[in-house]
VEXGUFI-977792 format. One record per atom (N, C-alpha, C): x, y, z; residue in three letters. Coordinates in pm, whole numbers, plus 50000, padded with zeros to 5 digits. Layout:
N
XYZALA/...
***
This chain:
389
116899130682193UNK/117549139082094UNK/116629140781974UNK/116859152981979UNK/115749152481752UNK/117009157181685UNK/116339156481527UNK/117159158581474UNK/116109160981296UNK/116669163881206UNK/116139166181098UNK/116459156281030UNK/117479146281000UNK/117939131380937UNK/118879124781049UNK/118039112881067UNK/118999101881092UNK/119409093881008UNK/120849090181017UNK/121089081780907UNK/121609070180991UNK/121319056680923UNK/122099043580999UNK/123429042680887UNK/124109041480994UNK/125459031680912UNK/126399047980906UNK/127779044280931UNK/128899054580937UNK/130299049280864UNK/129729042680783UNK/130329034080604UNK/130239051080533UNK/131279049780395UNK/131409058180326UNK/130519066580315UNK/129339056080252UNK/127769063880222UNK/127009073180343UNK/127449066480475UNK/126619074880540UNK/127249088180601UNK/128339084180581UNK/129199098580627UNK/129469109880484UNK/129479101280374UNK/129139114680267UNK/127679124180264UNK/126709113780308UNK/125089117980291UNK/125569129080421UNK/126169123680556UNK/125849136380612UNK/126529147880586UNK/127439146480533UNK/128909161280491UNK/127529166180434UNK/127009161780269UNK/126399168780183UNK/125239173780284UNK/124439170680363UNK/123309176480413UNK/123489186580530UNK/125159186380602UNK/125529193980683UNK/126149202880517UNK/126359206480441UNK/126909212880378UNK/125589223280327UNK/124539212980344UNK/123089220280324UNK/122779231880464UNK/123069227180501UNK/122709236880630UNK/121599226680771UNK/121719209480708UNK/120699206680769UNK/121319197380878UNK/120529193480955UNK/121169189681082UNK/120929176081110UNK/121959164281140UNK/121539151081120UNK/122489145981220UNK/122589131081217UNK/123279124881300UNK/123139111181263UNK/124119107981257UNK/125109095181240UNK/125089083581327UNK/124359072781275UNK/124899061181411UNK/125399048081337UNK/126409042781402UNK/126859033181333UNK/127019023881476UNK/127159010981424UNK/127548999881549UNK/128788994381577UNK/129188997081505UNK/130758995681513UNK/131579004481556UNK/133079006481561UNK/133969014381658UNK/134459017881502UNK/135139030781516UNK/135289041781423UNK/137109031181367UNK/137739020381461UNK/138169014181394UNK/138369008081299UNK/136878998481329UNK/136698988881287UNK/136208994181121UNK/135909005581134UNK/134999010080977UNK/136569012180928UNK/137149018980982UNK/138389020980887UNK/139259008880852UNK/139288995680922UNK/139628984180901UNK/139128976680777UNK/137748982980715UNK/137438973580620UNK/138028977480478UNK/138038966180420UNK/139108965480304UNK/138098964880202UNK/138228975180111UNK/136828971080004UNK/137328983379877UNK/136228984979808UNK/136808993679680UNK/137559002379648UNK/138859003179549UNK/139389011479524UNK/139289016779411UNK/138359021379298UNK/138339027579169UNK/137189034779147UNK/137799054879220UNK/136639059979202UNK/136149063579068UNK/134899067379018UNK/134009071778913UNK/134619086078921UNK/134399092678778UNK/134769105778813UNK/133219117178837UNK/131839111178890UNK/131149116178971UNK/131349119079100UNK/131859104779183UNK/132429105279306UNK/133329112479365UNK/134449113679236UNK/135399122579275UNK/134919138479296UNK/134039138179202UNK/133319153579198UNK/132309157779301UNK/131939147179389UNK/131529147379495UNK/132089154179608UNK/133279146979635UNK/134689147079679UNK/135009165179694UNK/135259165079583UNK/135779181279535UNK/134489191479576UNK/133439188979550UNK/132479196179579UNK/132119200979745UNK/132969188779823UNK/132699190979995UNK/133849197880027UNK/134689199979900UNK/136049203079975UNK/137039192980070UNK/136989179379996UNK/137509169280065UNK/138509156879936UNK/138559167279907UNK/139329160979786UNK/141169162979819UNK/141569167379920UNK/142799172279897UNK/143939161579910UNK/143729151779911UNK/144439137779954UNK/143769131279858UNK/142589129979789UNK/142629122079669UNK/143629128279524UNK/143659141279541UNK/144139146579428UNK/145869142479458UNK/146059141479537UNK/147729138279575UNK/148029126979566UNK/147359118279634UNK/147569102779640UNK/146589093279520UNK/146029096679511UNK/145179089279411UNK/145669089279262UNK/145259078579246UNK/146539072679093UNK/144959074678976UNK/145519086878897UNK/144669087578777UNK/144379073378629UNK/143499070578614UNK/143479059078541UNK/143319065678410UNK/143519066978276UNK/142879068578191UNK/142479055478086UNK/142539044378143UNK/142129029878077UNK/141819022078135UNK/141839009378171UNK/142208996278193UNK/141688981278075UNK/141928976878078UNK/142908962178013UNK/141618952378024UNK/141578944677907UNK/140768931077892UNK/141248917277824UNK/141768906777911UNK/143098897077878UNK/141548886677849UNK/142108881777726UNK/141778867477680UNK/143128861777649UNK/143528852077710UNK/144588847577666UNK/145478854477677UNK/146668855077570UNK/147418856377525UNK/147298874277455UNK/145378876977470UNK/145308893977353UNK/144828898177503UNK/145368912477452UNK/145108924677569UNK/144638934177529UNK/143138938377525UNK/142198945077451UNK/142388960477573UNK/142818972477527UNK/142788979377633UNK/141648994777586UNK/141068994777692UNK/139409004877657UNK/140519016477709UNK/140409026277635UNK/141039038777643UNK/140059050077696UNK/139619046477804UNK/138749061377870UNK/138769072977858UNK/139999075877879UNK/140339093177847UNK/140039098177696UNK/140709090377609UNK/140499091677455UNK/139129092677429UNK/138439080077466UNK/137209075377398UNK/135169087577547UNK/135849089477654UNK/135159100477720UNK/135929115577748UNK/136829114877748UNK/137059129377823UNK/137469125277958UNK/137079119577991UNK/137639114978189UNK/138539105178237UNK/138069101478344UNK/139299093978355UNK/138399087478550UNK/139439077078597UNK/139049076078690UNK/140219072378792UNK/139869073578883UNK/140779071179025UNK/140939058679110UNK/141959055479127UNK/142259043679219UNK/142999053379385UNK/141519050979468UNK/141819056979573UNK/140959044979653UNK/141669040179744UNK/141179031779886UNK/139619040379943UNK/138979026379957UNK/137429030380001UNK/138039036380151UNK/138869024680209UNK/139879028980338UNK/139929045180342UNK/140799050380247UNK/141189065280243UNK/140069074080218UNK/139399071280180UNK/138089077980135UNK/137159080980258UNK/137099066080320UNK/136619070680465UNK/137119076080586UNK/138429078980560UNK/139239083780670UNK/139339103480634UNK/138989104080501UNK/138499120780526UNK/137619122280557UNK/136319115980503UNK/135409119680546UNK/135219119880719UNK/135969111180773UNK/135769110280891UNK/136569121380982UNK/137489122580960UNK/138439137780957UNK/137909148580970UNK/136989146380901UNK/136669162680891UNK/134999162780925UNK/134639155881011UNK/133339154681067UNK/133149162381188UNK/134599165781310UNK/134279172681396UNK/133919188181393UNK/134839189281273UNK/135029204381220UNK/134009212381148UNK/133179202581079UNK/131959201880997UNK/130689203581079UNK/130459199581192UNK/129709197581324UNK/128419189581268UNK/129499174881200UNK/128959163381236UNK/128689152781295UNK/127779149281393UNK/127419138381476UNK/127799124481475UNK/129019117381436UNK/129029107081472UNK/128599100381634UNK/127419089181612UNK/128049077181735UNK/128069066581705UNK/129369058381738UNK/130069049381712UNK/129829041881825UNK/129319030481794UNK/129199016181933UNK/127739017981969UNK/126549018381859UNK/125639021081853UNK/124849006681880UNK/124648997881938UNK/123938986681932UNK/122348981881933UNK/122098975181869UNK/120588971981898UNK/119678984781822UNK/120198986081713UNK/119259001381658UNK/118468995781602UNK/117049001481629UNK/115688998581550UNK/115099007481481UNK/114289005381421UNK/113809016981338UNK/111909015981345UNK/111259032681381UNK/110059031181455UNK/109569039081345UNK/108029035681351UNK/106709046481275UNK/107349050381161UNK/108399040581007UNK/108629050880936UNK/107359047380830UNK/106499044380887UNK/105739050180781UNK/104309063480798UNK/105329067780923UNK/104579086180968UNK/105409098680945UNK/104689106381009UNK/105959121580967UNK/107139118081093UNK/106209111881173UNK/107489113981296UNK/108229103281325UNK/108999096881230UNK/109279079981292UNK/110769080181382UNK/110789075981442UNK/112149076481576UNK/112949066381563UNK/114389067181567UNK/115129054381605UNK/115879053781799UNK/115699036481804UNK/116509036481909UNK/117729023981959UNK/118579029482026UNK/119679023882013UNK/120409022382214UNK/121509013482202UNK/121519015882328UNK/122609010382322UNK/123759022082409UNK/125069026282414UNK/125469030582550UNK/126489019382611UNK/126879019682753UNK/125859018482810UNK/125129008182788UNK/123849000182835UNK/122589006682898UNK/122389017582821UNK/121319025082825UNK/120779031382700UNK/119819026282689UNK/118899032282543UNK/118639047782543UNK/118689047782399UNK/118669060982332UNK/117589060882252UNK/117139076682191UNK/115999076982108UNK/116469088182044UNK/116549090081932UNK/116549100881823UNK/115239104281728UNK/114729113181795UNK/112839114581707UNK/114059123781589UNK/113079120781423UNK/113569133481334UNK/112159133181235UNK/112879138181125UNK/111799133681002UNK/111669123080921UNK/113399123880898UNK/113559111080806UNK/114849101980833UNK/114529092980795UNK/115819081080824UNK/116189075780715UNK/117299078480706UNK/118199072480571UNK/119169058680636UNK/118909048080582UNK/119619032980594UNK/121009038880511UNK/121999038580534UNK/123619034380460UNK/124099021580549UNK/123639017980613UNK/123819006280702UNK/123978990280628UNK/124128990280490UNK/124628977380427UNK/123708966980389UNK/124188952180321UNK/123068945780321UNK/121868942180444UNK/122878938580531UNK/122508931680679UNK/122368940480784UNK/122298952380759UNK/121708958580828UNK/119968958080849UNK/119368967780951UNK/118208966381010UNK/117268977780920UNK/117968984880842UNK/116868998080773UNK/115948991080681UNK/116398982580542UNK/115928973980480UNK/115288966280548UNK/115208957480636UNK/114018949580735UNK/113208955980786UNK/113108967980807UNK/112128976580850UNK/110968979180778UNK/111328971980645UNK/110238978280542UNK/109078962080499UNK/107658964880535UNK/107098954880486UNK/107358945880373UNK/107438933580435UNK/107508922380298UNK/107138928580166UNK/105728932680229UNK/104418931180072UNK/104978948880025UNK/106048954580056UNK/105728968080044UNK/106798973479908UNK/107808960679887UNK/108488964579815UNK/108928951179717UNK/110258947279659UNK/110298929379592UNK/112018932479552UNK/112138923579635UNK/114108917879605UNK/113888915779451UNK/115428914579412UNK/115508910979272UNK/117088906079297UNK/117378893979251UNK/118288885479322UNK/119088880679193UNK/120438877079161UNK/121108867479132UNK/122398861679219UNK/122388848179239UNK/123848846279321UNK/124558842079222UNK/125438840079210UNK/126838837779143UNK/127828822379152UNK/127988815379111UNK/128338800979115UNK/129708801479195UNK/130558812479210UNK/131888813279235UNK/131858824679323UNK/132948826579433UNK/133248839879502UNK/134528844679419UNK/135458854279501UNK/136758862379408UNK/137198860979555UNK/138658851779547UNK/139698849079660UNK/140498864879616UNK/140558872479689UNK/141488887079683UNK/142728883579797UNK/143868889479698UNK/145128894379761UNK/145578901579831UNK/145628913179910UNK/146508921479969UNK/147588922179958UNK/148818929779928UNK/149968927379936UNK/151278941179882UNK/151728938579985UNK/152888956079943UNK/153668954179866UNK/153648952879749UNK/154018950779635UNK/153798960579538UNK/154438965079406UNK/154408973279288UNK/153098966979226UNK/152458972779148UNK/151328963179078UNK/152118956878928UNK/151748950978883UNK/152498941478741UNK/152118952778643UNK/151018959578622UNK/150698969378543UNK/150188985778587UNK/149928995378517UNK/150069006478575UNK/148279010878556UNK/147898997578474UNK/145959000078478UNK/145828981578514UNK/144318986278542UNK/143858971678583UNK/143308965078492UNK/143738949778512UNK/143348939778398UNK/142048930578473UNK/141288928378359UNK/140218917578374UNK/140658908278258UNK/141108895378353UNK/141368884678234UNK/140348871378243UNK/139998868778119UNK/138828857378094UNK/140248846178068UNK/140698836378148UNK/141468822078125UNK/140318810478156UNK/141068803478050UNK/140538786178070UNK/140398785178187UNK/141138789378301UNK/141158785378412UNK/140518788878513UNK/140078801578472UNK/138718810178548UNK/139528827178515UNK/138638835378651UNK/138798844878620UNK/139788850078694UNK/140328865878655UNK/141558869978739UNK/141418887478705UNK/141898894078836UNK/141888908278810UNK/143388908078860UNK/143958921678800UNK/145168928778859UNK/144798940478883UNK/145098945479011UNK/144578958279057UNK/145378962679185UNK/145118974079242UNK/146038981079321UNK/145368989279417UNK/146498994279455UNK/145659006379612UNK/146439016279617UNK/147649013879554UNK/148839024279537UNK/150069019179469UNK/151119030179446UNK/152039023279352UNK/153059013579449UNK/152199014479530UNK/153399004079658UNK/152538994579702UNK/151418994079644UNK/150488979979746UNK/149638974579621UNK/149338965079556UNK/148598957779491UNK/147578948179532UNK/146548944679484UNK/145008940479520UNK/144878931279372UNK/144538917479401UNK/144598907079262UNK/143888896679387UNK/143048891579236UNK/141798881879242UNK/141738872379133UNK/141568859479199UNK/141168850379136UNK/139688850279154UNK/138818844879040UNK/137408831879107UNK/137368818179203UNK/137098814779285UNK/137048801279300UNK/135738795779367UNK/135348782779323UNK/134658774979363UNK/133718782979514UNK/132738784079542UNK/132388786179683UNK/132788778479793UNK/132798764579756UNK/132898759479896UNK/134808757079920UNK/135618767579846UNK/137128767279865UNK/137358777880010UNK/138388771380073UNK/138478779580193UNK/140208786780170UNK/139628798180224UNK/141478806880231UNK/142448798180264UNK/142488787680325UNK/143618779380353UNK/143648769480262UNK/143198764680192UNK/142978759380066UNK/143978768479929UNK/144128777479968UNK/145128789979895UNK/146348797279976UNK/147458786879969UNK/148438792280097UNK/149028803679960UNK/149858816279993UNK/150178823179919UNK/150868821179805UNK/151868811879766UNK/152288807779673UNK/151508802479533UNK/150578791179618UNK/150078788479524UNK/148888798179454UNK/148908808679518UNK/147768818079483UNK/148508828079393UNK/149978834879427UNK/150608838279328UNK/150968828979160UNK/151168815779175UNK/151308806379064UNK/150058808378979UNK/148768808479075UNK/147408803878981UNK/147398819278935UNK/147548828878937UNK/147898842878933UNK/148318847378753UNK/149458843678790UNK/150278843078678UNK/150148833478564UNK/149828823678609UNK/149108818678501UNK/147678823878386UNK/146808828078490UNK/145658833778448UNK/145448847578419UNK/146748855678443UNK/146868866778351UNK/147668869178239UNK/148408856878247UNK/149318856878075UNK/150688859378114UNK/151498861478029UNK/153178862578040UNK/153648869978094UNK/152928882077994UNK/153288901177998UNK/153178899878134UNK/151698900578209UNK/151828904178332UNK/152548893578467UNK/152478884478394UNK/153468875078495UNK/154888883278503UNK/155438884478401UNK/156828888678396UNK/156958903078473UNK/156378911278491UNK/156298919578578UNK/155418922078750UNK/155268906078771UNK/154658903578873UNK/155518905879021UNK/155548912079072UNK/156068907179209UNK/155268902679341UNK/156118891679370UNK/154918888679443UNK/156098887979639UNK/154308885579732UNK/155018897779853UNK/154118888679925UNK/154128885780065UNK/153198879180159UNK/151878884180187UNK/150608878180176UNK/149688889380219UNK/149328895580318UNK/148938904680328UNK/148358916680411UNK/147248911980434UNK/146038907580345UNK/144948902980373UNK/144568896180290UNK/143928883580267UNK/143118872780255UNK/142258873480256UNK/141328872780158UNK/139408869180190UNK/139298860980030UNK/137728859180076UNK/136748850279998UNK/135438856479960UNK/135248860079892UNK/134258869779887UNK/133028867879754UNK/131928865679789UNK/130858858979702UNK/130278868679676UNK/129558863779447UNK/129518873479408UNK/127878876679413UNK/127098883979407UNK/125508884679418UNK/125248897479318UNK/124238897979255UNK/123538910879212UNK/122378906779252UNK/121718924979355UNK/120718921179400UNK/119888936979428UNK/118768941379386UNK/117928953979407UNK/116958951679459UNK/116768961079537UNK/115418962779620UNK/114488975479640UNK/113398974779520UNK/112718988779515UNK/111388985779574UNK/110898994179581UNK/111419004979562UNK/112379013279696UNK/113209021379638UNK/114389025079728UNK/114209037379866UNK/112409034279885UNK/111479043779950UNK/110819040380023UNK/110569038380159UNK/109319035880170UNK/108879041980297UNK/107629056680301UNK/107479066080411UNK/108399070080423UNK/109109075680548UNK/109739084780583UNK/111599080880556UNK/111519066680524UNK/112649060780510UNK/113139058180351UNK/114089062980364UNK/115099059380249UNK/116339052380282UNK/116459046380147UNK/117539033780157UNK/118429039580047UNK/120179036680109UNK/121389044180009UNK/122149028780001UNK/122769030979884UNK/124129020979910UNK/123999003879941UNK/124458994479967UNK/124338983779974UNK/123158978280083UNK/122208988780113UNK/121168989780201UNK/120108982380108UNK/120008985480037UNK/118998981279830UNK/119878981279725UNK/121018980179753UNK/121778971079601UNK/122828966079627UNK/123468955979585UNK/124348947879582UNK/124998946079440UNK/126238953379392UNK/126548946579259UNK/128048938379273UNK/127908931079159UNK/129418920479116UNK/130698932679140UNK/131448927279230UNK/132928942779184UNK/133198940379088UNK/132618931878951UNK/133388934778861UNK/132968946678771UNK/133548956178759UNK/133458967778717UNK/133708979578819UNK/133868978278930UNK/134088987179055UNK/133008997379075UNK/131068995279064UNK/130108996979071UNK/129658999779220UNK/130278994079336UNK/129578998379480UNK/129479007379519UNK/130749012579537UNK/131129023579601UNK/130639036579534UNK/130579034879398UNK/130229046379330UNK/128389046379310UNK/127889035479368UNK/126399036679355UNK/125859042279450UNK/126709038779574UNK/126159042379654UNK/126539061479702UNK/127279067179633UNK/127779079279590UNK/126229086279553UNK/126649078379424UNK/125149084079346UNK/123689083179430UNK/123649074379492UNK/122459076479580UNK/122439084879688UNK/123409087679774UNK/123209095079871UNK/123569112679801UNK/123999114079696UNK/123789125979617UNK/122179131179581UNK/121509123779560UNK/120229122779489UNK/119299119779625UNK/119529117579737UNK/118999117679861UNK/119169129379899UNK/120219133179900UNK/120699148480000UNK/119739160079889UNK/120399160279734UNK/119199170479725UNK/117449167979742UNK/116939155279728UNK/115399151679775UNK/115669160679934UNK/116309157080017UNK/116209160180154UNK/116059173580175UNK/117459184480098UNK/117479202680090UNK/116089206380012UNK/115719199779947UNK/114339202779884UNK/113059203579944UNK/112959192380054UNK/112059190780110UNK/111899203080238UNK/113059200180295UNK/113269212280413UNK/113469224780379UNK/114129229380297UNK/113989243680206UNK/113019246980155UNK/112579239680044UNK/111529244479956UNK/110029236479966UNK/110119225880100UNK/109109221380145UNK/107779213679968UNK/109359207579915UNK/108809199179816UNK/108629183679876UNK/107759181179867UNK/107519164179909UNK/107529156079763UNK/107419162279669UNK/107599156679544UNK/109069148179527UNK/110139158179588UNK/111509158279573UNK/111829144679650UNK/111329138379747UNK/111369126879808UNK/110769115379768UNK/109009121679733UNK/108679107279620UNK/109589104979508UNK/110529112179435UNK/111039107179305UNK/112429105679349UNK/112829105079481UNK/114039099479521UNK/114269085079454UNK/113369072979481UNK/113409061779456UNK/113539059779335UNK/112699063279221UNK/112579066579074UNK/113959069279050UNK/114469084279041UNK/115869083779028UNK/116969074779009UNK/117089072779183UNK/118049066379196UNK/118159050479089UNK/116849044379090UNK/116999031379073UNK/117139034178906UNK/117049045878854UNK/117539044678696UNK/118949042578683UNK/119509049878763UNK/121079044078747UNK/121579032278789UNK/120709032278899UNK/121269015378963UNK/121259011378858UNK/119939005178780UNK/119938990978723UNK/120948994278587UNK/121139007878540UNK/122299004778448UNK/123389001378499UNK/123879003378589UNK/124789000278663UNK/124848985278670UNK/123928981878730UNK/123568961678741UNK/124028958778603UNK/123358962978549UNK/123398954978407UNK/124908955878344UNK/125518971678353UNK/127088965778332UNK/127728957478457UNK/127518959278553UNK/128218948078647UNK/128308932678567UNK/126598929178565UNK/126368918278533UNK/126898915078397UNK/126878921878311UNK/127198916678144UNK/129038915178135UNK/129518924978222UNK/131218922278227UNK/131348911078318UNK/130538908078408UNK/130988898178455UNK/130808886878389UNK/129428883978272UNK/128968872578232UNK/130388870278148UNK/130748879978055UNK/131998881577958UNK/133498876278026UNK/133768880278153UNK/134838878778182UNK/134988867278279UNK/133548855278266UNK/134058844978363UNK/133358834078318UNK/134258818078363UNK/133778809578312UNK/132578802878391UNK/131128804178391UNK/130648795178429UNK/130708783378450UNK/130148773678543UNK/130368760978578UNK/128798749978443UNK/127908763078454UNK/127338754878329UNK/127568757078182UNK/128698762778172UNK/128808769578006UNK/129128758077909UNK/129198760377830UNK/129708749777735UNK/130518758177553UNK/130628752477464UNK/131478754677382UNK/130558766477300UNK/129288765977361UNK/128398779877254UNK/128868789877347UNK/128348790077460UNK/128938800877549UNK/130458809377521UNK/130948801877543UNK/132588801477538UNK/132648811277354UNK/132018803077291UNK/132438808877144UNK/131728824077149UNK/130798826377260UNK/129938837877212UNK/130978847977277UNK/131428844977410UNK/132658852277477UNK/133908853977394UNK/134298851077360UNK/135188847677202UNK/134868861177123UNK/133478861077071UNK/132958870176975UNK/132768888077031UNK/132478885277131UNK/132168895177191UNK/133378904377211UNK/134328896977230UNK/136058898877274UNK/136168906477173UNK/136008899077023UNK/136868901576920UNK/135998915476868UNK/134858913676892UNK/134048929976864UNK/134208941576911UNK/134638940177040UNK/135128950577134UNK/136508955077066UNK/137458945177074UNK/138928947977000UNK/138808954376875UNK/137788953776770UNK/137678957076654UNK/136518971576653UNK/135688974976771UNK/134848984176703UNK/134968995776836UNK/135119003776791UNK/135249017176871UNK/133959021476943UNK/132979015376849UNK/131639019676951UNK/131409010377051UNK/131618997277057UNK/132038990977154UNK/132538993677236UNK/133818998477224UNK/134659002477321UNK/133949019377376UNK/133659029377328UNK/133249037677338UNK/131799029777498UNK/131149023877459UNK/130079016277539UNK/130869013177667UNK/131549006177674UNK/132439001377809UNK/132569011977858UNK/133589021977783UNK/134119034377853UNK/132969043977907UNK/131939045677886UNK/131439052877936UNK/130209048478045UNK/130399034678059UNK/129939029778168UNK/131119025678271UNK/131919026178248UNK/133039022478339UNK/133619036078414UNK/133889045578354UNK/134119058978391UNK/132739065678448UNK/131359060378432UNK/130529064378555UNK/129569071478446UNK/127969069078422UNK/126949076478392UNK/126879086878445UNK/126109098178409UNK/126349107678513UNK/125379105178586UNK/126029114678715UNK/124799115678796UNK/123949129078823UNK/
***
């Protein structure tokens, strides 16, 4: 088979990169290793950027976010007992969306036959050949016979642990790593949410989000220890530590419901540039990894496969090769602002295991600056509602 882009991975990212490049007129194909189930099975971000959404709208695939998707114009910052709330709409003009990464991938996937886009699903053993020539090939092998897709270029959306990122020489590029002392035990559960925006609360006791998927299903996180196991957290006591660590207000409007799903989930910030190398480009958790705190994944990896697709119409249209060297450049300007609010709300909103009473007092200060200064708050909001892209 040829093709003009292969992309690995049939995750959000790689099925938006192909809408936008089939929307170009260009011709690609999709391989993922998993069953078109199993992608819709995974449970992961719900709070789009209002770039993403404009993404969305721009493919003409917005018509179920605009219906179902719960408009945010704030969310909430609990110390204690004070509830500091960043007013987005007021303080940018925008606003953002709480729509399931779930739902997000189920249009895009919808509307792939109609689009005459290439998914294959149950793709195993994919490698990646010559990308550092014009002609580099991938191959894969499905119902136990190998496949080969020659194109031009290969785009990784294929995740951390995927094979696109290993493809690229040690010496050719340099990780940039932090791990995190604690994972975030998450809730599932069909329940009302306690509030109608999401809270990030800093307690003595660690950290805690309230968050949602709809006005009928709620999503809430504690921190805990790494080496704590989900059964170590039977539901009760995960609702108790809950309510405690978001304060009264939201206790008192808590309902709580059996879960739907359970996980443990560890936190990392991690980049890998450059986000280029020959004929291959890397989107999405392929070369970055951020903290969910701030709801940064899903929307990075937006922004990258936006800024890929036009490098790509550029190259094949207007036969710019420029437009592909400054793919990497690009993209990684937003990443690392992006990192850096991940990382600084997270440093703010959680207790380290080495902190001590300076720490603690500087989190304190920081709190009380935000509550008191509009340009502060103005700063949050317009990293939280999404840089542009």
């Amino acid at each position: 088979m040829k093709t003009q882009v292969c992309i690995i991975g049939a995750g959000p990212a790689g099925l938006m990169l192909g809408h936008l490049l089939r929307a170009e007129g260009l011709d690609c194909v999709v391989l993922e290793r998993a069953t078109g189930d199993y992608v819709l099975g995974r449970i992961r971000a719900g709070v789009l950027e209002a770039g993403t959404a404009g993404i969305m709208a721009g493919l003409g695939l917005d018509a179920r976010l605009k219906d179902e998707g719960l408009v945010h114009d704030g969310f909430n910052l609990a110390d204690g007992e004070r509830l500091i709330r960043i007013d987005i709409a007021e303080l940018t003009g925008k606003h953002v969306a709480v729509y399931g990464q779930t739902e997000l991938t189920r249009d895009l996937m919808g509307a792939c036959g109609e689009r005459g886009l290439e998914v294959v699903y149950e793709a195993a053993d994919v490698a990646l050949h010559d990308i550092e020539s014009d002609a580099p090939y991938v191959t894969y092998v499905k119902g136990e016979q190998q496949h080969r897709i020659d194109c031009r270029f290969i785009v990784g959306c294929d995740g951390f642990h995927g094979p696109s990122r290993k493809a690229i020489p040690a010496a050719a590029g340099r990780a940039y790593e932090k791990v995190y002392p604690f994972g975030w035990l998450g809730i599932l559960a069909d329940v009302p949410p306690c509030n109608h925006e999401l809270i990030y609360a800093n307690h003595e006791r660690g950290f805690a989000l309230a968050s949602m998927r709809s006005e009928a299903r709620s999503r809430y996180y504690v921190d805990v220890p790494l080496t704590d196991r989900i059964e170590d957290w039977p539901d009760e006591r995960l609702w108790d530590e809950l309510a405690i660590r978001l304060g009264p207000e939201a206790a008192a409007h808590m309902t709580r419901g059996p879960a739907l799903e359970k996980s443990v989930a560890p936190l990392r910030s991690f980049v890998f540039a450059p986000m280029r190398h020959g004929s291959l480009l890397l989107c999405g958790d392929a070369a970055h990894i951020v903290p969910p705190t701030g709801a940064k994944g899903l929307n990075l990896a937006a922004s990258d496969v936006f800024y890929a697709s036009r490098a790509l119409a550029a190259f094949f249209k207007n036969n710019d090769a420029d437009a592909i060297a400054g793919y990497s450049d690009k993209a990684l300007a937003r990443v690392w602002k992006s990192e850096r609010f991940s990382w600084s709300l997270t440093k703010l909103m959680h207790r380290f295991p080495d902190d001590g009473p300076f720490e603690r007092a500087m989190q304190v200060a920081e709190l009380d600056y935000i509550a008191l200064s509009e340009a502060a708050r103005m700063s949050i909001a317009e990293n939280y509602v999404g840089l542009p892209i």
